[in-house]
C-alpha positions as CSV (number, residue, x, y, z in Angstrom):
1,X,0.0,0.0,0.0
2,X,3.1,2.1,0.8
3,X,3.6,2.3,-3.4
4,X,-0.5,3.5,-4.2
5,X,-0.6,6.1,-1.1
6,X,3.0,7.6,-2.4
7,X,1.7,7.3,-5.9
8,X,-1.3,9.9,-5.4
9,X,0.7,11.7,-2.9
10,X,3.1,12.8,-5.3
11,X,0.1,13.3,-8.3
12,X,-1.2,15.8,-5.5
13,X,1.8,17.7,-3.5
14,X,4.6,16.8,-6.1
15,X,6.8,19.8,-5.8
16,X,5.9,20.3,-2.1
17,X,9.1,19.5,0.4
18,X,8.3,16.1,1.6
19,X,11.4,16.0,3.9
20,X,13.8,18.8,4.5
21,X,17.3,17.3,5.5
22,X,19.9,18.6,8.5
23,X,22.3,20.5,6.1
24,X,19.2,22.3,4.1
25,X,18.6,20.4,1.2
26,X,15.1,19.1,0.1
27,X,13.5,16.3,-1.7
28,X,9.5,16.5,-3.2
29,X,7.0,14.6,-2.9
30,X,7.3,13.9,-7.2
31,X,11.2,13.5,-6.4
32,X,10.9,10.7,-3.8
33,X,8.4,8.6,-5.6
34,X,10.8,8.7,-8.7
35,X,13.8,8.1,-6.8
36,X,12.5,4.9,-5.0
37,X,11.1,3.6,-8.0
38,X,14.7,4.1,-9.2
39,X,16.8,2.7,-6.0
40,X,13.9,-0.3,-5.9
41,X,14.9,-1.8,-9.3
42,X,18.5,-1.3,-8.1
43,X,17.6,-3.2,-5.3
44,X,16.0,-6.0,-6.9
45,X,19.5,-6.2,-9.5
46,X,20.9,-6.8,-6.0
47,X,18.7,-9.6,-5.7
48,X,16.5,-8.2,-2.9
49,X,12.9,-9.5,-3.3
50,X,9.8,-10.6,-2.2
51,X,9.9,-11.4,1.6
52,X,13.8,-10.5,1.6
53,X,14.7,-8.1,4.8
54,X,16.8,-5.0,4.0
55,X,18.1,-3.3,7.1
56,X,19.2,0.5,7.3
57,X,21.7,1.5,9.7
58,X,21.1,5.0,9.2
59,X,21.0,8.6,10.4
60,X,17.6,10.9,10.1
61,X,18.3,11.7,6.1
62,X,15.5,11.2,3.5
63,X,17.7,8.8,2.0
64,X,16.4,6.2,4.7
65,X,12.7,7.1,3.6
66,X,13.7,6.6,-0.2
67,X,15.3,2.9,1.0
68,X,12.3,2.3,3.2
69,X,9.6,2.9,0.1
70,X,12.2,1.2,-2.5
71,X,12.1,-2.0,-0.4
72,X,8.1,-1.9,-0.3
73,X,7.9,-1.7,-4.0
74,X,9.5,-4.6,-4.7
75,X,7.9,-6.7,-1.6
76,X,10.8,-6.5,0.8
77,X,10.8,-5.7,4.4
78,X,12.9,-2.7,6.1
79,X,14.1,-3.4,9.6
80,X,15.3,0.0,11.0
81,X,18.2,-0.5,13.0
82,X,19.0,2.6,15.3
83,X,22.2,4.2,14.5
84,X,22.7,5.1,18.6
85,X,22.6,1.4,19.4
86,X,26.3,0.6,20.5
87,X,27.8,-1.8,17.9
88,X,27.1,-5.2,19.7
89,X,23.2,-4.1,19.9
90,X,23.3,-3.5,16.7
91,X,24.4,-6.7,15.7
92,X,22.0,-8.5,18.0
93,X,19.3,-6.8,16.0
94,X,20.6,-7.5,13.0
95,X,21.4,-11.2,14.1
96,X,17.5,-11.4,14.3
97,X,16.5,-9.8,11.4
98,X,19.2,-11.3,8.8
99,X,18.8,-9.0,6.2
100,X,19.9,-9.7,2.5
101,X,21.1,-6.4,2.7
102,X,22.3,-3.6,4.6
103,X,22.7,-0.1,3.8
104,X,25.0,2.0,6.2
105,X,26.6,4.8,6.6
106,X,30.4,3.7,6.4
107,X,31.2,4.5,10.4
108,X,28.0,2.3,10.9
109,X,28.5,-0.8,8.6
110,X,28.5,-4.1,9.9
111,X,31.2,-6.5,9.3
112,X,29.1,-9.9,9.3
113,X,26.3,-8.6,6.4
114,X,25.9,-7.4,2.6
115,X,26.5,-3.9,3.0
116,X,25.2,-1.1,0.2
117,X,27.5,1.8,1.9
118,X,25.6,5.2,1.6
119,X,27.0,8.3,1.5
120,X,25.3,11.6,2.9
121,X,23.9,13.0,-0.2
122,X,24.7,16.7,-0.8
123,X,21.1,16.9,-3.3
124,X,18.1,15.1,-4.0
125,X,19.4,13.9,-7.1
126,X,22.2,12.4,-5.5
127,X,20.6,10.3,-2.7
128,X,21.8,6.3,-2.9
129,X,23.2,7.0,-6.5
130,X,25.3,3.6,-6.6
131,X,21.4,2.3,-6.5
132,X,19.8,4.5,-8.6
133,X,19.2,2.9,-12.3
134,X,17.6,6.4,-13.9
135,X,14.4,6.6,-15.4
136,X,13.3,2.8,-14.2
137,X,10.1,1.7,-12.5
138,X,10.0,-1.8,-10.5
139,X,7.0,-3.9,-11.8
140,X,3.8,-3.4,-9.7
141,X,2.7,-6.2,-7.3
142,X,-0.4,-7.6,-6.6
143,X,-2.8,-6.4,-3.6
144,X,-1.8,-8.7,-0.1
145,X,-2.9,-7.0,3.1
146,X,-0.5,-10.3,4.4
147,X,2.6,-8.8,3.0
148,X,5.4,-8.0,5.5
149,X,6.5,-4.2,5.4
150,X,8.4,-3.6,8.4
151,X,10.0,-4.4,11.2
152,X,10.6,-2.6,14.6
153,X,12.7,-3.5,17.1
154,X,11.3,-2.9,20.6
155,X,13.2,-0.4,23.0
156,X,13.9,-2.3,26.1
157,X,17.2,-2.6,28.3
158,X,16.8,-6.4,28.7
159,X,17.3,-9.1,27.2
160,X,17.3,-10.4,23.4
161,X,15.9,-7.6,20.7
162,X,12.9,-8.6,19.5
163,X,11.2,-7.5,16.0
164,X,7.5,-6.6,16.0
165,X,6.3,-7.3,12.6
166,X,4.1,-5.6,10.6
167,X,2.6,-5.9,7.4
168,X,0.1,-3.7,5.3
169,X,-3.1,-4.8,6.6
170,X,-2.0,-3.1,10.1
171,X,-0.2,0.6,8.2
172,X,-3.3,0.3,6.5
173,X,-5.6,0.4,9.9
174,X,-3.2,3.1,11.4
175,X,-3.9,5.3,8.6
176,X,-7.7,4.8,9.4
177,X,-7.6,5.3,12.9
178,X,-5.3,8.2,12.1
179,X,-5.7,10.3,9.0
180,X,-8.8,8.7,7.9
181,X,-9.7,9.4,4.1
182,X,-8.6,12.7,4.1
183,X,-5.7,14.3,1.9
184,X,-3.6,17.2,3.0
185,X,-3.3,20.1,6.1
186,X,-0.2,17.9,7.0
187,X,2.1,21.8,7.3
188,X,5.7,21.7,8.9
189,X,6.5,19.3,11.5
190,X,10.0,18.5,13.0
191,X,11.2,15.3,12.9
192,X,12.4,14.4,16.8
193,X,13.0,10.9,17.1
194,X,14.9,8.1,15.4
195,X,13.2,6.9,12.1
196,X,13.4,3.4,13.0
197,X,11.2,4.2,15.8
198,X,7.3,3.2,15.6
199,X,5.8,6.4,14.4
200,X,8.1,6.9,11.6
201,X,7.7,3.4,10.1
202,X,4.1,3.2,10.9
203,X,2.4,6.2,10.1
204,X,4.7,7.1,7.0
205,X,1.7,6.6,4.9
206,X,-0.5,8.5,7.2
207,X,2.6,11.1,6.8
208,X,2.2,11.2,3.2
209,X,-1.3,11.7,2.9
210,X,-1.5,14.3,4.7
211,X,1.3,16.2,2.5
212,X,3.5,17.6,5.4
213,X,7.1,18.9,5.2
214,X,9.2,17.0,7.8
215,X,12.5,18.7,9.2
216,X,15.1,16.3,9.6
217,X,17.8,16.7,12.8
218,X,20.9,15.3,12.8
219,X,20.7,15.1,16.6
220,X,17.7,16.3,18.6
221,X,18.2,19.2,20.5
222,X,15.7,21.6,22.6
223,X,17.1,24.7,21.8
224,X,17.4,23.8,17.9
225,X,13.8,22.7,18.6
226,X,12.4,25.5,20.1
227,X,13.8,27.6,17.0
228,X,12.4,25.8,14.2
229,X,9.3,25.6,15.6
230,X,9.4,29.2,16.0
231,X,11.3,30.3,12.7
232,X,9.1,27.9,10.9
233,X,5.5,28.6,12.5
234,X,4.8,25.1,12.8
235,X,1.4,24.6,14.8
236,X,1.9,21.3,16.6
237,X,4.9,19.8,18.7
238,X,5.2,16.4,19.4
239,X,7.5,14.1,21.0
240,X,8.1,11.8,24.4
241,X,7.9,13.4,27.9
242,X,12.0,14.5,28.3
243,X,11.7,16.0,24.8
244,X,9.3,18.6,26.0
245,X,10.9,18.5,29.3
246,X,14.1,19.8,27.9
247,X,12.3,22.5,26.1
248,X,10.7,24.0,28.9
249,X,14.4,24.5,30.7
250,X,16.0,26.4,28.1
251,X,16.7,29.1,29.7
252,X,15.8,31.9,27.2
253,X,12.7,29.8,26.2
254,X,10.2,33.1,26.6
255,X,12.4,34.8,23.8
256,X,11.0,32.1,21.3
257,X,7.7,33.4,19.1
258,X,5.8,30.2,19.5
259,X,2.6,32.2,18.5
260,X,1.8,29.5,15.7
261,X,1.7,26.4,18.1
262,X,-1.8,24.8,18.2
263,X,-1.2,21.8,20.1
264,X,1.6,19.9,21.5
265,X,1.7,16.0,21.6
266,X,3.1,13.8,24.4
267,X,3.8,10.3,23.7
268,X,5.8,7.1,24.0
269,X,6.7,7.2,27.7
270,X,4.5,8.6,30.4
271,X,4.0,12.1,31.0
272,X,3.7,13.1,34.9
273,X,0.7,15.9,35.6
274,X,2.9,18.3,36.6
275,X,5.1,18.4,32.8
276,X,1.9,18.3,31.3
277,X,0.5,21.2,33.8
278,X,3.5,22.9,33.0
279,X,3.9,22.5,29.2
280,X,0.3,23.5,28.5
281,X,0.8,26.8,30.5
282,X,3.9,27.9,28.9
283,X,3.0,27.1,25.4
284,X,0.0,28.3,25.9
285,X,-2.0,25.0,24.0
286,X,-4.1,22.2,24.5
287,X,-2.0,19.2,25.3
288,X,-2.8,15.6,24.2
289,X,-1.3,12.6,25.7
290,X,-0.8,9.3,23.8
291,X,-0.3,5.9,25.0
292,X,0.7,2.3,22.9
293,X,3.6,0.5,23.2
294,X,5.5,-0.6,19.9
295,X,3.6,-4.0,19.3
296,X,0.5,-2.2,19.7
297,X,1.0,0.5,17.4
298,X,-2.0,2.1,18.9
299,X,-3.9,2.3,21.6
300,X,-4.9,4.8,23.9
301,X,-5.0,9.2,24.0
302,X,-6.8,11.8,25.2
303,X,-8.0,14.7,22.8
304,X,-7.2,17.9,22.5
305,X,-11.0,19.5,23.3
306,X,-10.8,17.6,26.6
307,X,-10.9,18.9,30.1
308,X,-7.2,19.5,30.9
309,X,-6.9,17.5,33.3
310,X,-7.7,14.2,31.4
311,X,-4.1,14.4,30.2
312,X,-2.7,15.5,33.8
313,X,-4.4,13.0,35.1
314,X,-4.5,9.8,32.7
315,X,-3.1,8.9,28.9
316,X,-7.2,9.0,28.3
317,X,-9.5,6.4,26.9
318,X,-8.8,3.7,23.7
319,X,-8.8,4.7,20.4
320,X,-11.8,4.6,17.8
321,X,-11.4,0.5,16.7
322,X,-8.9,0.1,20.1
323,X,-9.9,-2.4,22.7
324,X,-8.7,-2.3,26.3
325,X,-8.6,-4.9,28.8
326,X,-6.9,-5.0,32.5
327,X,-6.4,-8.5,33.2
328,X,-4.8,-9.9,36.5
329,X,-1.7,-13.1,36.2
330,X,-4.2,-15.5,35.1
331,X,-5.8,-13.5,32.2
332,X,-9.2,-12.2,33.6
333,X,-10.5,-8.9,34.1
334,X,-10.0,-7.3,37.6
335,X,-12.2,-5.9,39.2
336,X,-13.4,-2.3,38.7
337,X,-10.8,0.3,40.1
338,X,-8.4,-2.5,40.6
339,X,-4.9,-2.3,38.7
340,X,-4.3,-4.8,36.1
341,X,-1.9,-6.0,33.2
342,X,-2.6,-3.3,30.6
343,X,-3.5,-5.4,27.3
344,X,-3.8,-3.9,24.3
345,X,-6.2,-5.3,21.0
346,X,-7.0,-3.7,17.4
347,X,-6.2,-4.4,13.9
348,X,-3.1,-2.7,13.9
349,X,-1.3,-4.8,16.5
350,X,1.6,-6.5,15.1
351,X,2.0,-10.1,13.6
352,X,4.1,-11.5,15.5
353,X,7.7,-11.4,16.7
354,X,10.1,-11.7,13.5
355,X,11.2,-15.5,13.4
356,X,10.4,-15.5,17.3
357,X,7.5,-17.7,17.5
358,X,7.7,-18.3,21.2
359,X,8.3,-14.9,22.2
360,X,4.7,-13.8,20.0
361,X,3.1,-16.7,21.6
362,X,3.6,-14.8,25.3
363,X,2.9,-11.3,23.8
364,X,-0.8,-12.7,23.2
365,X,-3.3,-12.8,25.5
366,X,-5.8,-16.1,24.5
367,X,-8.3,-13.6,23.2
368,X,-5.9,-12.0,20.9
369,X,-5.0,-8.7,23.0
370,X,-1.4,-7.4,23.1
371,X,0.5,-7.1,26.6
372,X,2.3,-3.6,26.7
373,X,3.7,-5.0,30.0
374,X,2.1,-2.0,32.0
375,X,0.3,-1.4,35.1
376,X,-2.7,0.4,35.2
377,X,-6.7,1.0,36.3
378,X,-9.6,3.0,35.1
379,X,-11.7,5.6,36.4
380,X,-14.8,6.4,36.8
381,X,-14.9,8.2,33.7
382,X,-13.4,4.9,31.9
383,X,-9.7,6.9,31.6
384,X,-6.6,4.4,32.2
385,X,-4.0,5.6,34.8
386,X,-0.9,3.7,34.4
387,X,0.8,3.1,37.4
388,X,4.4,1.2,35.9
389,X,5.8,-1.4,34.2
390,X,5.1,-4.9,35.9
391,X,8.8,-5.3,36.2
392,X,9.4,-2.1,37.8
393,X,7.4,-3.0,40.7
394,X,9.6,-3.7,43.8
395,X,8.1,-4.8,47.4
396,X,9.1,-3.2,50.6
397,X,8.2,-4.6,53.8
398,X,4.8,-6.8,52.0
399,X,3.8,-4.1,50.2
400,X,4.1,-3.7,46.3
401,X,5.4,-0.2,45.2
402,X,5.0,1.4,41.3
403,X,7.6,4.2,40.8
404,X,5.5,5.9,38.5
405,X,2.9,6.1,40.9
406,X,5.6,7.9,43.2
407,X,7.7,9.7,40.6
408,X,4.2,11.7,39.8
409,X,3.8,13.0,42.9
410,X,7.1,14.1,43.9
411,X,7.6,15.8,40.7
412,X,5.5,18.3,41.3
413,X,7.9,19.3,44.4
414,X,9.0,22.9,43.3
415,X,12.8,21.7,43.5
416,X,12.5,19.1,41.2
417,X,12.8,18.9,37.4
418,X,13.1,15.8,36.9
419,X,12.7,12.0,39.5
420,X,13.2,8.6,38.6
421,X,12.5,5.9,41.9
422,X,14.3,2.6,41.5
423,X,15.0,-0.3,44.4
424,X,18.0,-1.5,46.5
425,X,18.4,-4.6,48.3
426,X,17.6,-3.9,52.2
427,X,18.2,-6.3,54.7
428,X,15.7,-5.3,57.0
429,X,12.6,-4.1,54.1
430,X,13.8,-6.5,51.4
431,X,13.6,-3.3,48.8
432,X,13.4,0.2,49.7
433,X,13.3,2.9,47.0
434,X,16.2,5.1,45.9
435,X,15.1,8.8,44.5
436,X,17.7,10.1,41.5
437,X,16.9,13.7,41.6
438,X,17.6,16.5,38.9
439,X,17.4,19.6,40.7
440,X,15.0,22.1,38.9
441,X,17.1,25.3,37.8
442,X,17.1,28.6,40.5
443,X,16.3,25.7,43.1
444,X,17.4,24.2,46.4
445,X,17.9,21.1,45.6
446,X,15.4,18.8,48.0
447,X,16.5,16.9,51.1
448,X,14.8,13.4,51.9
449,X,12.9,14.7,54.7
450,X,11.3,17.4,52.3
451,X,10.9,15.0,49.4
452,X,8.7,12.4,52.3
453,X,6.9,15.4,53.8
454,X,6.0,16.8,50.2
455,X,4.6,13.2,49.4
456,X,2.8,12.3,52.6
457,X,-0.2,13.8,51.7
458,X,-0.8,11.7,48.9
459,X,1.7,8.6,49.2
460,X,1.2,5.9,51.9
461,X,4.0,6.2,54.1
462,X,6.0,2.8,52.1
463,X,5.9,4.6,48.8
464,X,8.1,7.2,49.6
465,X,11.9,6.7,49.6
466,X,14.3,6.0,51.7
467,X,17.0,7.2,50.2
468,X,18.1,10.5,48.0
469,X,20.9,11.2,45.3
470,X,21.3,14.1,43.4
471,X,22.5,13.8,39.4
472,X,22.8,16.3,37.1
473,X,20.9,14.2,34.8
474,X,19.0,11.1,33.7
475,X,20.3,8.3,31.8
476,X,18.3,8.0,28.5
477,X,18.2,5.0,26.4
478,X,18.9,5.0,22.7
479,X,15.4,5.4,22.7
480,X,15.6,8.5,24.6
481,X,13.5,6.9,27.4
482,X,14.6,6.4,31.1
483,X,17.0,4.0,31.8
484,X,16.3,2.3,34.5
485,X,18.6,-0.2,34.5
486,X,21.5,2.2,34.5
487,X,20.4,3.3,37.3
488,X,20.1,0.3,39.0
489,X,23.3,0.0,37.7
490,X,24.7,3.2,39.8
491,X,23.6,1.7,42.8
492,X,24.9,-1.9,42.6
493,X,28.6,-0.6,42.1
């Protein structure tokens, strides 16, 4: 489907920008159909083709959305490998997907695989020219909603990487749930995370209907944010929790005309109410919270004409064709109010686990539901509350404890910019929690005592920690979400 929607897309924006890379150059909508169709043939002289996996270790560059639609044209299957994976994670990735080909930036290429070597293109015309076969079209292939597209290696710190699979039949429901039938009002947006993440895989035909001009970043940053956003009047901001976190400490951010911001969008990690409280007062927007997890692909949100505190609050209620379930260990529904597995079921939930049958057999519920592996329980109002990850959960003294049940509260302390609560062993309460504090800026930085006293109100008195250390920062996965295990890391050594 990738091939039809890029197709009309380019009939209907063709010289519109579709993606504006980190040095200045652009490449249209017209431009990147007819450059895939030319790197796809190239590919299939390669002998890449139907059901074949081509991997890109790559940077944000539109040369990795030219590779990623080439692959689809011919029936081949992109895994996106994350360039800020250390080299032995990315060779476990690429271990599991076993690609017939990889292309790489050369400081990124792999030893063990095929490599196509890609050179940062200076032009559009230039992009992947050793692939390029000029003026060439790959043959067009038949309708299969079955047909593997992509595959997207969760984000976790544990473990083996696994691939969630996904094929047209679930881009085709994301662009349903998403964009719907409509064409265009897509404007500027800022690309901020890595494109082998869910959304850029996922909803790149969503992307392309809607006609937008995406601004590529060779490396996130707030400040770099803040002034494309305003330079550019783009009307929406979106991104995970730190992202907008880190935007609302720059310190000159009142300098910034964000005049043109309709809406900002908070997704793929918990927000806590007080960032939320926070970034909707000093943009001066609605702000809409999102909840999946990446075998999901969607799943829950609130809306932007909702009370406020919806988003504070909760990550809102499932999405049009989303259905929700909290089960407990043995797979039925708990009880009203009570906190269950978060499960997760639509027709965009992945196929499987890429050549991992075991693994997607335990991702399932019997019923057919996903398990994000989060905690949570609804309201009255039928709005889900997540309240951790069911491996995050320690137990001190008999009692079970979810940091992100504690780290929401204490946030809001007016010394605090930023908390993460992870155990360590005590011999006494068998775990107690350890608070990692980033002290908010103009701040004293908060004792324990203050940080307990703050929380009693609204924390029984075994939530709250037992311990305090102050960091400078928080360790980030490649993922840019909180790691955890770092942490736990800090205070085992």
């Amino acid at each position: 489907m990738l091939r039809e929607v890029l197709g009309e897309a380019a009939r209907r924006f063709g010289d519109t920008p579709a993606y504006v890379a980190a040095d200045g150059w652009s490449v249209t909508y017209a431009a990147l159909d007819r450059a895939s169709d030319e790197v796809a043939v190239g590919l299939a002289r390669r002998g890449v083709g139907m059901g074949d996996v081509v991997a890109l270790v790559l940077p944000a560059c539109p040369e990795y959305f030219v590779a990623y639609l080439a692959a689809a044209k011919v029936g081949a299957v992109t895994a996106g490998v994350n360039p800020r994976l250390s080299p032995p994670e990315r060779e476990g990735v690429l271990e599991v997907a076993g690609p017939k080909l990889v292309l790489a930036t050369g400081d990124l290429a792999p030893a063990a695989w095929p490599v196509e070597e890609v050179a940062p293109a200076p032009s559009a015309d230039a992009m992947l020219h050793s692939l390029r076969t000029p003026g060439d079209r790959p043959p067009t292939l038949p309708d299969d909603p079955e047909r593997p597209v992509a595959i997207i290696f969760t984000s976790g710190t544990t473990g083996a990487p696994k691939g969630a699979l996904f094929c047209n039949r679930q881009l085709s429901a994301i662009v349903a749930i998403d964009v719907g039938d409509r064409w265009g009002g897509g404007g500027s947006q800022l690309a901020g995370t890595a494109l082998a993440h869910l959304g850029p895989m996922t909803k790149l035909p969503g992307n392309l209907r809607q006609g937008a001009t995406a601004y590529l970043t060779a490396r996130w940053r707030a400040e770099d944010a803040l002034r494309m956003t305003s330079e550019l009047k783009m009307t929406s901001i979106g991104g995970i929790p730190t992202q907008v976190a880190l935007m609302l400490r720059v310190p000159d951010f009142d300098r910034y005309d964000l005049s043109s911001l309709r809406a900002i969008i908070i997704g793929g990690g918990p927000a806590t109410p007080s960032l939320v409280r926070e970034a909707r007062q000093r943009f001066g927007v609605p702000v809409s919270s999102r909840y999946s997890c990446t075998e999901a692909a969607i799943g829950i949100g609130t809306g932007l004409g909702d009370p406020p505190e919806d988003a504070e609050e909760s990550v809102g209620k499932p999405l049009a064709g989303v259905e929700l379930f909290l089960l407990d260990d043995d797979d039925r529904p708990v009880p009203a109010g009570e906190t269950g597995q978060v499960c997760l079921k639509s027709p965009a939930v992945m196929s499987g686990y890429y050549r991992d049958p075991a693994a997607t057999a335990a991702a399932f519920t019997p019923h057919g539901a996903v398990r994000t592996g989060d905690l949570g329980w609804l309201d009255d109002h039928g709005r889900l509350h997540l309240a951790g990850r069911s491996k995050e959960m320690y137990v001190r003294g008999g009692y079970n404890v979810h940091p992100l049940e504690v780290e929401s509260v204490l946030n809001e302390h007016p010394g605090v910019a930023a908390i993460a609560v992870v155990p360590r062993p005590d011999e006494v309460m068998g775990e107690v929690g350890v608070a990692f504090v980033v002290t908010r800026s103009g701040a004293a930085s908060p004792s324990l005592d203050e940080l307990r006293s703050f929380g009693a109100a609204r924390l029984a008195g075994y939530k709250l920690p037992d311990e305090v250390r102050l960091v400078d920062e928080l360790p980030l996965t490649a993922m840019d979400k909180l790691d955890r295990r770092a942490l736990r890391a800090q205070l085992a050594g």
